[in-house]
N, C-alpha and C positions, 0 to 999 in steps of 0.2 A: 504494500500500500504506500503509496506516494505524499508525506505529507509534510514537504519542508514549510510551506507558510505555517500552518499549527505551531510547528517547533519555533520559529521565528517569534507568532505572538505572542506565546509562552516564557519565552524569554523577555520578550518586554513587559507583558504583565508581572513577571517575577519580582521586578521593580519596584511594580506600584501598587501589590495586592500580595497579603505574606501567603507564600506557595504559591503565588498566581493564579490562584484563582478564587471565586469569592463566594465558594463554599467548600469543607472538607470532603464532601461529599466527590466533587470535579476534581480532584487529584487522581487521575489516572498517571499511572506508570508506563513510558520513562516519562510524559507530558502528554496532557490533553488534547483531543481535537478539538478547533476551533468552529463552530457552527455558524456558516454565511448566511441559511435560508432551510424553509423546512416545507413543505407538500407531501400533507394527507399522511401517512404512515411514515415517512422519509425523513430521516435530517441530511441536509450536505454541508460538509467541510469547506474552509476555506482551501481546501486544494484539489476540489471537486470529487471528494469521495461520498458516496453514495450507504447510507446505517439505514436500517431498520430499525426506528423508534419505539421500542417494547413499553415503554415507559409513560410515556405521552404525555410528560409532566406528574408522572404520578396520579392522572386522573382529571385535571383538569380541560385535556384537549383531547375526549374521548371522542371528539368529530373527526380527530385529526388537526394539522395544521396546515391553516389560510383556508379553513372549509370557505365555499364561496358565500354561504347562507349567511354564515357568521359573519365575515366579512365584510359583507353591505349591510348588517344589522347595525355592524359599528361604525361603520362608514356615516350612515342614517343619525344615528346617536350625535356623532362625532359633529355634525351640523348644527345640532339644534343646545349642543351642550351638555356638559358630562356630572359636575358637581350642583346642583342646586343649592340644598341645603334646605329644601324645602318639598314636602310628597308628592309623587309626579303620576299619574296612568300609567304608565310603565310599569311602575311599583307593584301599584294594586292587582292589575293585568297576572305577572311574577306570580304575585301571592296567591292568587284564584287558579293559575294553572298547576304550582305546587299542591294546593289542599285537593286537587282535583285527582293527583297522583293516588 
């Protein structure tokens, strides 16, 4: 597997994050892959290697990653604005399809 950029930003992070990386967890041996981009089941490295994501964040991107649905739902959000600080339909919307489960 070809991964000299990984090894390279591994070495700069080693600088400015202790072990370089900025959870125990991401200490792989001899250094981590660096992840450019991720689709659906996939992560790829900055040197264009190709994993099988088993993980999916531990659960939170059980769609996968950059699903299109989700995508434009935030994209949408992302318009109208993220913090209010105030209760939105959206919310209530959330809550009614959760107690529906």
């Amino acid at each position: 597997m070809n991964e000299p950029k990984s090894k390279t930003l591994y070495e700069r992070a080693k600088k400015v994050m202790p072990g370089g990386v900025n959870s125990p967890v991401r200490a792989y041996k001899p250094y981590p892959f660096f992840t450019a981009r991720a689709q659906g089941s996939r992560l790829y490295d900055e040197d264009g290697n190709s994993y099988l994501d088993y993980s999916l964040a531990y659960g939170p991107m059980i769609l996968g990653h950059a699903h299109p649905e989700v995508n434009e739902a935030v994209k949408e959000q992302l318009r109208d604005g993220t913090m209010y600080g105030t209760p939105t339909e959206a919310e209530v919307e959330m809550e009614e399809s959760i107690k529906e489960c």
